[in-house]
N, C-alpha and C positions, 0 to 999 in steps of 0.2 A: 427453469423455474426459479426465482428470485428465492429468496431463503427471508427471512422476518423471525423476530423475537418469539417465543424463547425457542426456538428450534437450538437443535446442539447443532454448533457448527460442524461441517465436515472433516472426515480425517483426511488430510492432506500425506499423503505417501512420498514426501519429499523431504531433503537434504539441505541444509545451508550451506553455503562457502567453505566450510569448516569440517563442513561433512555429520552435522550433528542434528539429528530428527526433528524435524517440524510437530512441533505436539500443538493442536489448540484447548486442549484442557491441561495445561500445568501445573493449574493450583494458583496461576496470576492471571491478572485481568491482559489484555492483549488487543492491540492495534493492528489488523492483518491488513495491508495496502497491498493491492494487487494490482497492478501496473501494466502497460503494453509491454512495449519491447524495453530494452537498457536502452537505447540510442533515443528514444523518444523525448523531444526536447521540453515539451512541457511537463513530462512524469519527473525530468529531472531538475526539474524547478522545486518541485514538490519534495524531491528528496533534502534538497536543500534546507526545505524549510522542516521537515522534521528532525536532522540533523541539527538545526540551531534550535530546536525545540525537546530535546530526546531529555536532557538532565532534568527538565521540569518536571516532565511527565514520569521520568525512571524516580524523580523524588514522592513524586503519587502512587506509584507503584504499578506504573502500567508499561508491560513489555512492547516494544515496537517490532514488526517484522514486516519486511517489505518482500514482496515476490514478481519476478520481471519473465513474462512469455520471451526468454531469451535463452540462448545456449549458452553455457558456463563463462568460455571465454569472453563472449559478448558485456555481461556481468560484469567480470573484473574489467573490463578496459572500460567501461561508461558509468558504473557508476562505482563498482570496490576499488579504483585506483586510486580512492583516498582513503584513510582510514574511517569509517560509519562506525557510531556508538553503538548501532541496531543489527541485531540478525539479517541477512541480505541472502535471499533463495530466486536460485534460476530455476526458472520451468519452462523447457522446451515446446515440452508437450502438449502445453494450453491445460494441463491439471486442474490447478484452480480455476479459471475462466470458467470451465465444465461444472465442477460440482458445485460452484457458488454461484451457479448461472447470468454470470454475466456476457453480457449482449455486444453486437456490434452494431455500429450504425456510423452510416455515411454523412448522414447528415450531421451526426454528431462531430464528424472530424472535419465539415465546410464550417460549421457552426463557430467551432473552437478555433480555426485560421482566419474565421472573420473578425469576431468578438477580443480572441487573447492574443493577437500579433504582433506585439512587442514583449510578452512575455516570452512567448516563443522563439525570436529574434535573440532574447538574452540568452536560454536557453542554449539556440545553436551556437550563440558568444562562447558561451561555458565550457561547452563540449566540441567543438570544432564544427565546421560549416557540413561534412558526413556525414554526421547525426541524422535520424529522421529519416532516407533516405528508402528505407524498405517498411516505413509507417503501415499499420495498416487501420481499418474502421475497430479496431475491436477498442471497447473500451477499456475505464478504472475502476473499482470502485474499492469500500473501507469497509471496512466489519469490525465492530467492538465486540468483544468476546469476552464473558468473567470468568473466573478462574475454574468453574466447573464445565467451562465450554461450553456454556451455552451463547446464544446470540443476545447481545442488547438492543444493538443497533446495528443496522447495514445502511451503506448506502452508498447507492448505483449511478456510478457518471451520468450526466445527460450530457458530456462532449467529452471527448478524449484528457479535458484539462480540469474536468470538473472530480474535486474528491469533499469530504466531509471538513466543514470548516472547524481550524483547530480550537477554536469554542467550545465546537461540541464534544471533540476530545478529551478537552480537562475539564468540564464540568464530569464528562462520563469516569475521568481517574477521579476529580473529588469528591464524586458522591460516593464512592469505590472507598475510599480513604478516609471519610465521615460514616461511614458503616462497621468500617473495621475501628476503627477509634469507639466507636457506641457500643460497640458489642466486646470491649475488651475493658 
């Protein structure tokens, strides 16, 4: 079941890298990207771009955390083998997938080989030709979340490479940071 505003987002019973609890009500507003696997070459395109995008958005005051349907190891070798300004959590388990109901579809993963095949192609560049190789249909998607955990916004891949355009991202940190400016 897809989750929509203002539901409280779910609690997530997981750990980051670091070993240190996934909270989605901390008191800041929050980016939750939830990912396929770490080897997935288009997710890691994405990481990319939130990575050269994280200091804007940590300047709006909105936390990133990314979470990969992958085992720990997997994690550190695809995408924590560089240092990330962002919290980075593995879930084996498919945890998130489950309680934020996100879906699989096949069609979404012919869609997105058809459509973004040179993004992908960079992708494999990035991460070695390996990569991708245990792919499966399930998909992305983003959740904004404010600082009471509640949801703003979701929103659910329609292909394995589709996530929330970072637009909507910082307009969601600055309307975030024109509230708390107004209110102080």
């Amino acid at each position: 079941m897809r989750l929509v505003r203002p539901q409280s987002a779910p609690a997530l019973p997981l750990h980051d890298l670091d070993g240190h609890p996934l909270e989605v009500a901390s008191g800041r507003r929050l980016l939750l990207s939830i990912f396929r696997e770490a080897s997935c070459p288009s997710c890691n395109i994405r990481v990319f771009e939130l990575n050269h995008n994280d200091r804007d958005l940590r300047e709006l005051g909105l936390d990133v955390v990314v979470v990969f349907a992958s085992e720990e190891d997997e994690v550190r070798r695809f995408i924590a083998r560089q240092p990330r300004p962002f919290r980075i959590v593995a879930d084996p388990g498919n945890t998130a997938h489950e309680r934020y109901g996100i879906e699989r579809s096949g069609a979404g993963k012919f869609k997105a080989l058809l459509t973004r095949f040179p993004a992908m192609l960079h992708g494999m560049r990035e991460l070695g030709f390996k990569s991708g190789r245990r792919s499966t249909t399930r998909l992305p998607a983003d959740v904004l979340i404010d600082g009471d955990g509640r949801i703003e916004e979701t929103y659910y891949g329609r292909d394995i490479s589709d996530h929330i355009p970072m637009e909507r991202v910082e307009l969601f940190a600055t309307r975030a940071l024109a509230s708390r400016r107004a209110a102080a």
